[in-house]
DRENZAPA-481497 format. One record per residue: z, x, y of N, C-alpha, C in turn. Coordinates in steps of 0.2 Angstrom, whole numbers, plus 5000, padded with zeros to 4 digits. Each point is the difference from the previous one (the first is absolute). Layout:
! residues N
+------+------+------+-------+-------+-------+------+------+------+
: n_zz : n_xx : n_yy : ca_zz : ca_xx : ca_yy : c_zz : c_xx : c_yy :
+------+------+------+-------+-------+-------+------+------+------+
:    Z :    X :    Y :     Z :     X :     Y :    Z :    X :    Y :
...
+------+------+------+-------+-------+-------+------+------+------+
//
This chain:
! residues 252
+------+------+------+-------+-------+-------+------+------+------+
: n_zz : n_xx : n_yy : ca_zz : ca_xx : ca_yy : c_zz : c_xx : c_yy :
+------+------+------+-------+-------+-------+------+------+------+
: 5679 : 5196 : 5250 :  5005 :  4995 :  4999 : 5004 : 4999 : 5005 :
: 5002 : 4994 : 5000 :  5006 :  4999 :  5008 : 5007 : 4998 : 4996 :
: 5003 : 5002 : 5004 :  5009 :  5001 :  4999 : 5002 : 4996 : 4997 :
: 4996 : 4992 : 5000 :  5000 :  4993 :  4995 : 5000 : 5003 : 4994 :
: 4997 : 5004 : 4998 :  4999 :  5001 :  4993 : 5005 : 5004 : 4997 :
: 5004 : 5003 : 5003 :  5007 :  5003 :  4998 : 5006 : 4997 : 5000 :
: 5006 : 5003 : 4996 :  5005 :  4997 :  5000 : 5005 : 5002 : 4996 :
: 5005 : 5004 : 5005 :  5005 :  5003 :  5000 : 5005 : 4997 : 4993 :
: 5003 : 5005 : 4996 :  5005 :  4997 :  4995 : 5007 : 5001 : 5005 :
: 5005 : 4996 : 5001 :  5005 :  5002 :  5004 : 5005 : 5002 : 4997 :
: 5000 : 5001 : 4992 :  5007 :  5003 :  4996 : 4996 : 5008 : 5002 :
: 4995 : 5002 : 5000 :  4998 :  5007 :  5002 : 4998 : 5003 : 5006 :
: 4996 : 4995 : 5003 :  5000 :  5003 :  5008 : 5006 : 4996 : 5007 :
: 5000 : 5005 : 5003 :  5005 :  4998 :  5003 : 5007 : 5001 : 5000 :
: 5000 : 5006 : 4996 :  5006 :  4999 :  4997 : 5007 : 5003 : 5006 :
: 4997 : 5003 : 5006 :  5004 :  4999 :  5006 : 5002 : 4995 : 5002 :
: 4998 : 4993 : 4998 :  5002 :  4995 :  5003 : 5006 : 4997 : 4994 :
: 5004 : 4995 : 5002 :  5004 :  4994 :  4995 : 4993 : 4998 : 5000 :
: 5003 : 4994 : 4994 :  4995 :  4999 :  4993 : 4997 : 4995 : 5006 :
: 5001 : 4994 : 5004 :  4997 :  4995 :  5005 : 4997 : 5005 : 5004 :
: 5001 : 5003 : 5004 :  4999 :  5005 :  5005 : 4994 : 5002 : 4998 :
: 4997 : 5000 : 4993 :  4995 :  5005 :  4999 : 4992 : 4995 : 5002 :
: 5002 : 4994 : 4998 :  4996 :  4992 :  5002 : 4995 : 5001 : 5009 :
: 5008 : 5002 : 5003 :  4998 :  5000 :  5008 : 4996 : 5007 : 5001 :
: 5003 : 5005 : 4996 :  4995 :  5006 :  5000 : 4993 : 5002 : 4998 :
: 5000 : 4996 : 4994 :  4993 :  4998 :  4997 : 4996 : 4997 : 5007 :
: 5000 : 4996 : 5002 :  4995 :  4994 :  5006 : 5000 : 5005 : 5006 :
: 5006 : 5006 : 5002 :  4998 :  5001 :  5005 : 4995 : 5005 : 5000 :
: 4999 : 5002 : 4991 :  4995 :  5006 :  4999 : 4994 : 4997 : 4999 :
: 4998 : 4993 : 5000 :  4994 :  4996 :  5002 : 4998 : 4996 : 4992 :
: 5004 : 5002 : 4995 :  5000 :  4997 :  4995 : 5003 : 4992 : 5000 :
: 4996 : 4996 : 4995 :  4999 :  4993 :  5002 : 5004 : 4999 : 4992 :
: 5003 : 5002 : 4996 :  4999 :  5000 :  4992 : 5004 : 5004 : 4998 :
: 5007 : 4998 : 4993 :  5004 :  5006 :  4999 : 4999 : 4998 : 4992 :
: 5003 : 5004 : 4997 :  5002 :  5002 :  4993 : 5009 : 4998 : 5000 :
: 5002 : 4997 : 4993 :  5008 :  4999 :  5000 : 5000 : 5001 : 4993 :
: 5003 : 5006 : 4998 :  5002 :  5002 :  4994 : 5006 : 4998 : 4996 :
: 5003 : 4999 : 5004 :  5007 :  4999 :  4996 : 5002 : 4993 : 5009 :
: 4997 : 4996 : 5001 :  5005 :  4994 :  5004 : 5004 : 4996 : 4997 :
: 5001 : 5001 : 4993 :  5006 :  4996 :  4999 : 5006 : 5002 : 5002 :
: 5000 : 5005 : 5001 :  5007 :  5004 :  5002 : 5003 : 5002 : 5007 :
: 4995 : 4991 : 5005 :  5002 :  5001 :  5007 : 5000 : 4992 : 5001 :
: 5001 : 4996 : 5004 :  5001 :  4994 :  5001 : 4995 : 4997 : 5003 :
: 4997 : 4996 : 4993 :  4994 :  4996 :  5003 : 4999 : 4998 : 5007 :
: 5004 : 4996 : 5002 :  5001 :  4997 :  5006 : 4998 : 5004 : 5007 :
: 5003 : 5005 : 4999 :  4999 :  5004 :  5004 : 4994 : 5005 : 5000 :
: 4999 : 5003 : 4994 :  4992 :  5001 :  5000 : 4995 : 4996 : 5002 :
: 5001 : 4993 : 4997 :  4994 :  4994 :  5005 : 5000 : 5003 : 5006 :
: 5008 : 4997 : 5002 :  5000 :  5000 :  5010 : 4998 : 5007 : 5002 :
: 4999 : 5007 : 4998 :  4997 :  5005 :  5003 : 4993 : 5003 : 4998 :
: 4998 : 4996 : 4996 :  4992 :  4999 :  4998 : 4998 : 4996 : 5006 :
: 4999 : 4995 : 4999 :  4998 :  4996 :  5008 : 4993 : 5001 : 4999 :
: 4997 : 5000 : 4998 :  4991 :  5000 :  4998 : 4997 : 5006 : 4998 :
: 5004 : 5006 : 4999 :  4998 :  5004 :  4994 : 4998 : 4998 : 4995 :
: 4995 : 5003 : 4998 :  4998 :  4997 :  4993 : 5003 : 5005 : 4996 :
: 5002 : 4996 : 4993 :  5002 :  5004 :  4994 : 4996 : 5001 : 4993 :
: 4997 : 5004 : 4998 :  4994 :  4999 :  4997 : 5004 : 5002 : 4994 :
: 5005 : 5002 : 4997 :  5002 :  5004 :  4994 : 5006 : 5001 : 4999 :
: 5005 : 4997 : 4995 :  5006 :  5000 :  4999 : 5002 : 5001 : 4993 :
: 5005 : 5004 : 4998 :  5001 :  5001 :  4994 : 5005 : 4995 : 4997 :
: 5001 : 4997 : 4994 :  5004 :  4997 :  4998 : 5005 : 5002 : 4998 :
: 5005 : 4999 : 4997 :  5007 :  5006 :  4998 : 5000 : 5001 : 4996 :
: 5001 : 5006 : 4999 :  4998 :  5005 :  4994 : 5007 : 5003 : 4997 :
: 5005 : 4997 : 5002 :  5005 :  5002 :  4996 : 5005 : 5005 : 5004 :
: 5005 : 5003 : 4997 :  5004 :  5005 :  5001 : 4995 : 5005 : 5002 :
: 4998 : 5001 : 5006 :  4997 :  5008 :  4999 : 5002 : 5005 : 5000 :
: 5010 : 5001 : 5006 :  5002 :  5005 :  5000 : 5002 : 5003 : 4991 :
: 4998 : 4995 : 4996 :  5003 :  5002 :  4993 : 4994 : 5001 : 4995 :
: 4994 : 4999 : 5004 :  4994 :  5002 :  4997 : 4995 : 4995 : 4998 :
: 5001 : 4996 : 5000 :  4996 :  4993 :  5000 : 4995 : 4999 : 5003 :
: 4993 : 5000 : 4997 :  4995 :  4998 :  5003 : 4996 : 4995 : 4998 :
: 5002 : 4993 : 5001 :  4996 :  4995 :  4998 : 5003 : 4997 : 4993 :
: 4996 : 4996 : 4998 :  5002 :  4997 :  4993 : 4994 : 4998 : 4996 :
: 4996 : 4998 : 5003 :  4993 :  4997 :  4996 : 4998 : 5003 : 4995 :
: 5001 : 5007 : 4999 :  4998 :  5003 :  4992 : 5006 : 5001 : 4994 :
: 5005 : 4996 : 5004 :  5007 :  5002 :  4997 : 5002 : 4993 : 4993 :
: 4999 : 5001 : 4994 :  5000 :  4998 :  4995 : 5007 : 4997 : 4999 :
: 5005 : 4994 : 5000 :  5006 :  4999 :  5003 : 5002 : 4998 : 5007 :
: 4996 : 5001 : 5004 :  5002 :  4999 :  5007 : 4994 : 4994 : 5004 :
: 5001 : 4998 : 4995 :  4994 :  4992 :  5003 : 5004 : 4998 : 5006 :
: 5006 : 4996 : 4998 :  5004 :  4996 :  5005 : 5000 : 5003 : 5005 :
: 5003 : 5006 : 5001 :  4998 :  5004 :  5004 : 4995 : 5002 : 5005 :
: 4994 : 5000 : 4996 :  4993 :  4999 :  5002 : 4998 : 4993 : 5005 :
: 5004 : 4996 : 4997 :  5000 :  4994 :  5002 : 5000 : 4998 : 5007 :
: 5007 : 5003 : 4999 :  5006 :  4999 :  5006 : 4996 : 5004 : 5006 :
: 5001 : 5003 : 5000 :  4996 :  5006 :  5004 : 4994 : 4998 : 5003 :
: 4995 : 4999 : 4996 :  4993 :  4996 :  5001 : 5001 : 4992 : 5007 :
: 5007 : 4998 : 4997 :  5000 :  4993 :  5003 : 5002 : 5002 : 5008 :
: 5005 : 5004 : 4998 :  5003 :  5005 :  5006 : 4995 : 5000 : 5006 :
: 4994 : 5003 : 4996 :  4998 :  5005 :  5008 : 4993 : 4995 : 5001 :
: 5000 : 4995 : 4994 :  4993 :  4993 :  5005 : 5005 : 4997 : 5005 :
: 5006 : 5000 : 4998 :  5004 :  4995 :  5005 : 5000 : 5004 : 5008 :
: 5001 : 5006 : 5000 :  5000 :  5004 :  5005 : 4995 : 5001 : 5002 :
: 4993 : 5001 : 4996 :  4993 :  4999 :  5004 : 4998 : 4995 : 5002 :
: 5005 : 4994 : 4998 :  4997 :  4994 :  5005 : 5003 : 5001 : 5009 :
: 5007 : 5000 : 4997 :  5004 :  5000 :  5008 : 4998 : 5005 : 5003 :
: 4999 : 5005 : 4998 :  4996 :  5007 :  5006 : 4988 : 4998 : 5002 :
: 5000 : 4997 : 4996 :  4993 :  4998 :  4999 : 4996 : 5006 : 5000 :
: 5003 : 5003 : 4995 :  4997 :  5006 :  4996 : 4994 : 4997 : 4996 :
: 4993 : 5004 : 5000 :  4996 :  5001 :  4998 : 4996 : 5000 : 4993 :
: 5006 : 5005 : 4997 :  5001 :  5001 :  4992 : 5005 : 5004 : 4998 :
: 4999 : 4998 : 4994 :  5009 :  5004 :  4996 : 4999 : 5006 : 4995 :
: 5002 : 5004 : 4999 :  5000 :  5005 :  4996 : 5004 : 5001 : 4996 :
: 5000 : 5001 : 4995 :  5005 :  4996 :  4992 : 4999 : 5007 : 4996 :
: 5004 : 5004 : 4998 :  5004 :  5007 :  4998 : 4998 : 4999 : 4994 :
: 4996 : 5006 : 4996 :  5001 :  4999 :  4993 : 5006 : 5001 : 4995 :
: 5002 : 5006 : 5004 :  5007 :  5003 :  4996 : 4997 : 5007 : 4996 :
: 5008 : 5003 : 4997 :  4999 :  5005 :  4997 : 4998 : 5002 : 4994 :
: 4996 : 4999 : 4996 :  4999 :  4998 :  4992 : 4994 : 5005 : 4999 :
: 5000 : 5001 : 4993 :  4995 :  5004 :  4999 : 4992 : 4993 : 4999 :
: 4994 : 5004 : 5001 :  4996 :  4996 :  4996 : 4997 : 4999 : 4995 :
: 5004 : 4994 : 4997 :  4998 :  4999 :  4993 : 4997 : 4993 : 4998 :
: 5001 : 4998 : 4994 :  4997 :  4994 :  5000 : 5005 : 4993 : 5001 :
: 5008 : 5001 : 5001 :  5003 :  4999 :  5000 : 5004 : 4998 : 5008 :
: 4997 : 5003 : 5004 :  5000 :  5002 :  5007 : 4995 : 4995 : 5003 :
: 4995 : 5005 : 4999 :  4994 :  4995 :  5002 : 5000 : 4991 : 4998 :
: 5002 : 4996 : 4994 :  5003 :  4996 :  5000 : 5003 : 4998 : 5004 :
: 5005 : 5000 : 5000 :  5006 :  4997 :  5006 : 4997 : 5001 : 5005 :
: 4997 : 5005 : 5004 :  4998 :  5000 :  5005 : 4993 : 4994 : 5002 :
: 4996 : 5001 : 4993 :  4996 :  4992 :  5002 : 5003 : 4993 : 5000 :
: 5005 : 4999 : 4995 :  5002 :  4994 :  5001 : 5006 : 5000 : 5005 :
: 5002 : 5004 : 5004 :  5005 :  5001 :  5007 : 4994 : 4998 : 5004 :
: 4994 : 5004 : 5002 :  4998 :  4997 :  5006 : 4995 : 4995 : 4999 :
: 4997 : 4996 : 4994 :  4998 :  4993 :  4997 : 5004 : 4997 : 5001 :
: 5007 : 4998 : 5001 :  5004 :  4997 :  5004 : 5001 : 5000 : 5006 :
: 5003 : 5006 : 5005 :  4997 :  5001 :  5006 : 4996 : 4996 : 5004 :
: 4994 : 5002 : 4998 :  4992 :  4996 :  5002 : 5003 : 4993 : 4999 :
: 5003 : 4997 : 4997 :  4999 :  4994 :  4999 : 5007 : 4996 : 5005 :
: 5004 : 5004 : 5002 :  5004 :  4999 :  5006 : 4997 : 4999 : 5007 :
: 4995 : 5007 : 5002 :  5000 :  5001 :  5004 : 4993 : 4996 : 5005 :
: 4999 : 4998 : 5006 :  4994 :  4999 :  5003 : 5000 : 5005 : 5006 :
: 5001 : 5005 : 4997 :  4998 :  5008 :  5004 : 4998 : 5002 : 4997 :
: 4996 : 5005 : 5002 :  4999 :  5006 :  4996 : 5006 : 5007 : 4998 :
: 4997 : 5000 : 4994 :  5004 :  5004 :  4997 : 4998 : 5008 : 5000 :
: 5002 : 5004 : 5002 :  4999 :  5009 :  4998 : 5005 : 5003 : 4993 :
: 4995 : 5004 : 4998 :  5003 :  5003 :  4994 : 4997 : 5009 : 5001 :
: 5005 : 5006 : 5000 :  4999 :  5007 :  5003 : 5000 : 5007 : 4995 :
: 4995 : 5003 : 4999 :  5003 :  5004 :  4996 : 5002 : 5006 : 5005 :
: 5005 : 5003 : 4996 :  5007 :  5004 :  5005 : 4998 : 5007 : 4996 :
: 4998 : 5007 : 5002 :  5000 :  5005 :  4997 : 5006 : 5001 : 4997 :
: 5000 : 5005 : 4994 :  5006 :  5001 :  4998 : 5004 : 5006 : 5001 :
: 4997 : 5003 : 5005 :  5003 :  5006 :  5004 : 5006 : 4999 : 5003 :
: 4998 : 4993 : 5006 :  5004 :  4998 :  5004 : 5004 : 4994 : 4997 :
: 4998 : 4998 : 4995 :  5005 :  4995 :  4998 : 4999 : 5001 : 4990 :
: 5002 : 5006 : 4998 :  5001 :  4999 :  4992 : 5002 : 4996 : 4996 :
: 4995 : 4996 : 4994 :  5002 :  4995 :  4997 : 4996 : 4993 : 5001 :
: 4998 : 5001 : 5005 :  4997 :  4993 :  5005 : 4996 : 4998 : 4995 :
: 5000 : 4993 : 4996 :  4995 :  4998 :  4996 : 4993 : 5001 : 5003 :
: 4997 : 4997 : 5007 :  4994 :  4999 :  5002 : 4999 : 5006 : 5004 :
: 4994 : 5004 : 4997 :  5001 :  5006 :  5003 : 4991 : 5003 : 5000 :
: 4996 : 4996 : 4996 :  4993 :  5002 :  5002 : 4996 : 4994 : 5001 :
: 4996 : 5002 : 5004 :  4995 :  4995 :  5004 : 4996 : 4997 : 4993 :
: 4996 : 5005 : 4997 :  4999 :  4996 :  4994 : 5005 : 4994 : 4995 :
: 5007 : 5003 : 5000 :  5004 :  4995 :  4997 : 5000 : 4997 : 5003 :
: 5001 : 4995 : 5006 :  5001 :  4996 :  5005 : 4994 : 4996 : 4998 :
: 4995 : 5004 : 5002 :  4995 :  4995 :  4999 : 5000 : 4996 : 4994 :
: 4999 : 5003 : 4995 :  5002 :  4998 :  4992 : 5003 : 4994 : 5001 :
: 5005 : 4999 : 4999 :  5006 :  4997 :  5003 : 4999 : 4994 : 5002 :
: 4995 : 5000 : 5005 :  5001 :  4994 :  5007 : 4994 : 4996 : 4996 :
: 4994 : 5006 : 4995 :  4994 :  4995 :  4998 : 5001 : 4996 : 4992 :
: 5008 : 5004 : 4998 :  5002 :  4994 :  4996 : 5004 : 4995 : 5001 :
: 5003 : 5001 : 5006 :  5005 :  4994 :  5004 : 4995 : 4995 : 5002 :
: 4994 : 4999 : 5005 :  4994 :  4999 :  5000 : 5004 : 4994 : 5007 :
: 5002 : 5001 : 5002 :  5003 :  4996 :  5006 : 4997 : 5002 : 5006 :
: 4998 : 4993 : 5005 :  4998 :  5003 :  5006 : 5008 : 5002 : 5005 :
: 5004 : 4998 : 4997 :  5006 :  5002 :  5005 : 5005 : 5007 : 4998 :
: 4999 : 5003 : 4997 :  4999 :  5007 :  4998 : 4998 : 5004 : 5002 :
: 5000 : 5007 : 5004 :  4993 :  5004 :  5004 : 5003 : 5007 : 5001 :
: 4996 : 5004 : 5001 :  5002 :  5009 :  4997 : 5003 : 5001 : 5009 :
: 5006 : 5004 : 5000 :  5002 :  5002 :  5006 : 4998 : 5007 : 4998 :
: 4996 : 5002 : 5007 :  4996 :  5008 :  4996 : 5004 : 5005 : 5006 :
: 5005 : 5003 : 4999 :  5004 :  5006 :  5005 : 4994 : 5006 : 4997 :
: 4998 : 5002 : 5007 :  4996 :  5004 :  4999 : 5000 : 5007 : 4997 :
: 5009 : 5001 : 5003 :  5002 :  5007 :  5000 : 5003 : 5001 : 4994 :
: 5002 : 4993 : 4996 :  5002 :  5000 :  4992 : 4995 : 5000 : 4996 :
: 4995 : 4999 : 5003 :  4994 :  5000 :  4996 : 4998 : 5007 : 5000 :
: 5000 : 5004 : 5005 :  4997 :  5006 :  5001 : 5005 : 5004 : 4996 :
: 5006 : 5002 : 5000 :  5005 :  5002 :  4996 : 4998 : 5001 : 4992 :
: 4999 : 4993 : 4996 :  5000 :  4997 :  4994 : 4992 : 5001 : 4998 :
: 4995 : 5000 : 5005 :  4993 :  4998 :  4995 : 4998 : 5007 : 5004 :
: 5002 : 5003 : 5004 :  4994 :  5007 :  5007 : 4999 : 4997 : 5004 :
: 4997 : 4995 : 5000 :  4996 :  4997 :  5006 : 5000 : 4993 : 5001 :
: 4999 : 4997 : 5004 :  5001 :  4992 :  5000 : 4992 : 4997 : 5000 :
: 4997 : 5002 : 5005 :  4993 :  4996 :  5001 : 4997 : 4997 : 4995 :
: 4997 : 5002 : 4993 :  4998 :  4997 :  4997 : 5006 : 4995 : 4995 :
: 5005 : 5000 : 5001 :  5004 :  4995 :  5000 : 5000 : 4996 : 5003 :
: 5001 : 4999 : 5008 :  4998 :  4995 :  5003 : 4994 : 4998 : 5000 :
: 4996 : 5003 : 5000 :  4993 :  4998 :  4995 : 4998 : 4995 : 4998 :
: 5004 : 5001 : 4993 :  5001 :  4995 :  4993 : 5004 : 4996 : 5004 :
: 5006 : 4998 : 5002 :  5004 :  4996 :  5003 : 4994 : 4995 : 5004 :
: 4997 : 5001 : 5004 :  4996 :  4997 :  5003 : 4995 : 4997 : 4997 :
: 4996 : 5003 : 4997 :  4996 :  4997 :  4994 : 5001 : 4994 : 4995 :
: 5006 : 5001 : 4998 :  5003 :  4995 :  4995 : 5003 : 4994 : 5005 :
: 5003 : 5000 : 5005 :  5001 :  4996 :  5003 : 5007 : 4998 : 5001 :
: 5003 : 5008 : 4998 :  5008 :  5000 :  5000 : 5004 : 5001 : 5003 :
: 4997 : 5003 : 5007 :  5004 :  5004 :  5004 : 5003 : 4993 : 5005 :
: 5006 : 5002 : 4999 :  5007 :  4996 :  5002 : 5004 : 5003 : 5009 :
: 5000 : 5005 : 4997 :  5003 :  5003 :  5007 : 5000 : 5010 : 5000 :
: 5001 : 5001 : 5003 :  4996 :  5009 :  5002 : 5006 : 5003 : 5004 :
: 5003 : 5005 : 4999 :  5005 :  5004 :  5005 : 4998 : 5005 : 4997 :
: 5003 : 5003 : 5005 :  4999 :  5012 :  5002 : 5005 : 5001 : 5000 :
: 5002 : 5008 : 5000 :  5004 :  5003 :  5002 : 4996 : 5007 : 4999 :
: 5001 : 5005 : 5003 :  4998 :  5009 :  4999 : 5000 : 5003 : 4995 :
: 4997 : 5001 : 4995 :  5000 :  5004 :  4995 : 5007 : 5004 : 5001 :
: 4999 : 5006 : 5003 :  5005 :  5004 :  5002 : 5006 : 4998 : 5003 :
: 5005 : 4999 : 4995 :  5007 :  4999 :  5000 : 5001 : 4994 : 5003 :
: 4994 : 4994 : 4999 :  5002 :  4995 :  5003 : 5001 : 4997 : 5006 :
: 4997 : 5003 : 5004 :  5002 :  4999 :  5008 : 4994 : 4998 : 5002 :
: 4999 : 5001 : 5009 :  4994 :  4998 :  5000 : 4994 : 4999 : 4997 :
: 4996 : 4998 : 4998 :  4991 :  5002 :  4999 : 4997 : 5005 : 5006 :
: 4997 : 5004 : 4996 :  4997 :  5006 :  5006 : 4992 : 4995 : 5004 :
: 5001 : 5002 : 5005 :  4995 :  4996 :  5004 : 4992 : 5002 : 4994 :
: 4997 : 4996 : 5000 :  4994 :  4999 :  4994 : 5003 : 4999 : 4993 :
: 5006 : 4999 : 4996 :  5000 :  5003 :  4995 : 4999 : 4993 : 4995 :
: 4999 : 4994 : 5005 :  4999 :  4996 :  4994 : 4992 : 4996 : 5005 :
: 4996 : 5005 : 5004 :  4994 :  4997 :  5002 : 4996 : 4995 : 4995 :
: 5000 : 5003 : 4994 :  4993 :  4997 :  4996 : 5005 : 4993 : 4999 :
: 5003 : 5002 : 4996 :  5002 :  4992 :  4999 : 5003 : 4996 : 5005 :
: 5003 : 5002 : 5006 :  4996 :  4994 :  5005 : 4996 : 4999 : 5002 :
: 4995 : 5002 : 5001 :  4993 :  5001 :  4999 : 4998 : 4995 : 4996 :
: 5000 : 4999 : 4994 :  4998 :  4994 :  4992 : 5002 : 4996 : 5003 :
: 5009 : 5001 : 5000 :  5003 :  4990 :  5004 : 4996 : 4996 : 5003 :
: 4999 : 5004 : 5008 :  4994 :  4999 :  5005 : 4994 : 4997 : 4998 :
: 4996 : 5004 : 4996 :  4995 :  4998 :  4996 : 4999 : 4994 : 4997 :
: 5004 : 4999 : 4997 :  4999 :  4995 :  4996 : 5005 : 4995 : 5002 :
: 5001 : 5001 : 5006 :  5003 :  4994 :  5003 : 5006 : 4998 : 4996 :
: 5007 : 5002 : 5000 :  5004 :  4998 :  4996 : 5003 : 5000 : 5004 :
: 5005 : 4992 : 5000 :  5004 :  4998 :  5005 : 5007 : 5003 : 5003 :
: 5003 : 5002 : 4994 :  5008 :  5002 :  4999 : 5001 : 5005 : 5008 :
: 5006 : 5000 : 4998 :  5004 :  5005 :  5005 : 5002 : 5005 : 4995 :
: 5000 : 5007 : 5004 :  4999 :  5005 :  4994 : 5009 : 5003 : 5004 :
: 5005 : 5000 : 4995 :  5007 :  5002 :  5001 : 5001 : 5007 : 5002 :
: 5005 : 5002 : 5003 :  5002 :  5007 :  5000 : 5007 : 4999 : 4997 :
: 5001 : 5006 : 4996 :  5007 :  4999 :  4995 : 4998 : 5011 : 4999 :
: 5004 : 5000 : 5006 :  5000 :  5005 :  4998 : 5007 : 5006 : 5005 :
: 5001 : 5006 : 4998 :  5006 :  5001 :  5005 : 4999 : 5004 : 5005 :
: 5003 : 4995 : 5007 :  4998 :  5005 :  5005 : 5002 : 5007 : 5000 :
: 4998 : 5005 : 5004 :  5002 :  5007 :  5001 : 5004 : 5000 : 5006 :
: 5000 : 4998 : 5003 :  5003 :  4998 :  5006 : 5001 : 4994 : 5003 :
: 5000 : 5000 : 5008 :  5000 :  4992 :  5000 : 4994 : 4996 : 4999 :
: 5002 : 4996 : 4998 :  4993 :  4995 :  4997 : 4994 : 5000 : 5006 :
: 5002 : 5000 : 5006 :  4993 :  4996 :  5005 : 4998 : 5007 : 4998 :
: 5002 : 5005 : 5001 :  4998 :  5007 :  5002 : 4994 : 5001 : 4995 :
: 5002 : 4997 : 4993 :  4996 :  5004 :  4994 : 4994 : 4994 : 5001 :
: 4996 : 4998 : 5003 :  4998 :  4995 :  4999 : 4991 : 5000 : 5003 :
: 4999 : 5007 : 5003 :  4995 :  5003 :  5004 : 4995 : 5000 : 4995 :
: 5001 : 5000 : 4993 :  4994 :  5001 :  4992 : 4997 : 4993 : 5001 :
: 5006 : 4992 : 5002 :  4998 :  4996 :  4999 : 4995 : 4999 : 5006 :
: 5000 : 5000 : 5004 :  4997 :  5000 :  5008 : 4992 : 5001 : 4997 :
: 4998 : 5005 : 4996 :  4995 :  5004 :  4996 : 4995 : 4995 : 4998 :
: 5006 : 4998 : 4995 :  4997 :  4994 :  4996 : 4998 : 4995 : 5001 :
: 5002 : 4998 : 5007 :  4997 :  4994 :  5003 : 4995 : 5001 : 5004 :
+------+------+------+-------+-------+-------+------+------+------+
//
């Protein structure tokens, strides 16, 4: 794989740099591609003028009050408008940045029948706003307790009763390996079906780098089967970010 195919989250790595600073750091690491998890909480304008032909493959919509615990709204029964508001928020910002795709927060809710619900007719609206693609992520509940979308099987469920092409499974590998043991046969089925939407790592162990081979086979499959995406890093450095980056060198 070539360095194209990677692409730094900059609310995680970089974290040596200011929030812009981390744009010019990414490119001089040979990265062509970044992840924006939270850009609404920096000045469009300025984000454009320091992108300058990076590509931005993935951006989160606003998902709320975080430092108060919010994570998302789409399964949140009463927080349509919300859902709304938020949804329109971050297509608006994926046009001015020319962001790739958007990823849309299920929120805290148990899984019921009641959840699930508003979670279809929240992103059946969605879909029908957006001329992007959409990602939808299951989040282990270790690292984020309560997370309505939290197994690959649900997720799938989910999308093949939504049945939308603008809908598609953002598969983190390391949430997957957390939540299910293992990812591969995961990503697997994601491919098979025809869902896979977007792909990020991070290191099993405590989140930080990936150990040099530790997600071989499944870039291996990508490869295989020829899937075009750029595959994210969202994970935390252990040091300075260039430094930790000798596992990705592997990879490629």
């Amino acid at each position: 794989m070539t360095a194209q195919r990677f692409a730094p989250n900059l609310d995680w790595l970089y974290p040596e740099h200011a929030y812009l600073d981390r744009i010019d750091a990414a490119r001089a690491d040979g990265f062509s591609a970044v992840e924006l998890q939270q850009p609404h909480l920096h000045d469009a304008d300025a984000l454009t003028a320091r992108l300058s032909g990076m590509r931005v493959v993935l951006i989160n919509a606003p998902a709320g009050d975080w430092a108060a615990g919010e994570r998302g709204f789409a399964a949140l029964p009463g927080r349509e408008a919300e859902f709304r508001d938020a949804t329109l928020r971050g297509l608006d910002l994926a046009a001015r940045l020319g962001a790739a795709r958007v990823h849309l927060l299920s929120g805290l809710a148990e899984d019921g029948e009641v959840a699930r619900a508003t979670w279809l007719a929240n992103l059946a609206w969605a879909a029908e706003q957006s001329a992007l693609p959409l990602v939808v992520e299951p989040i282990n509940r270790r690292d984020m307790p309560g997370y309505f979308l939290h197994r690959q099987a649900q997720a799938l469920a989910l999308l093949a009763a939504l049945d939308s092409p603008r809908v598609q499974l953002q598969l983190d590998l390391y949430h997957c390996r957390i939540a299910e043991g293992e990812s591969l046969s995961h990503l697997t089925r994601a491919l098979d079906l025809g869902q896979l939407g977007h792909v990020q790592v991070a290191g099993v162990a405590g989140r930080g780098e990936p150990e040099a081979g530790e997600y071989a086979a499944e870039f291996a499959l990508l490869q295989a089967r020829g899937w075009p995406g750029a595959i994210g890093l969202e994970y935390r450095p252990r040091g300075a970010t260039a430094a930790g980056l000798a596992w990705l060198t592997a990879a490629r």
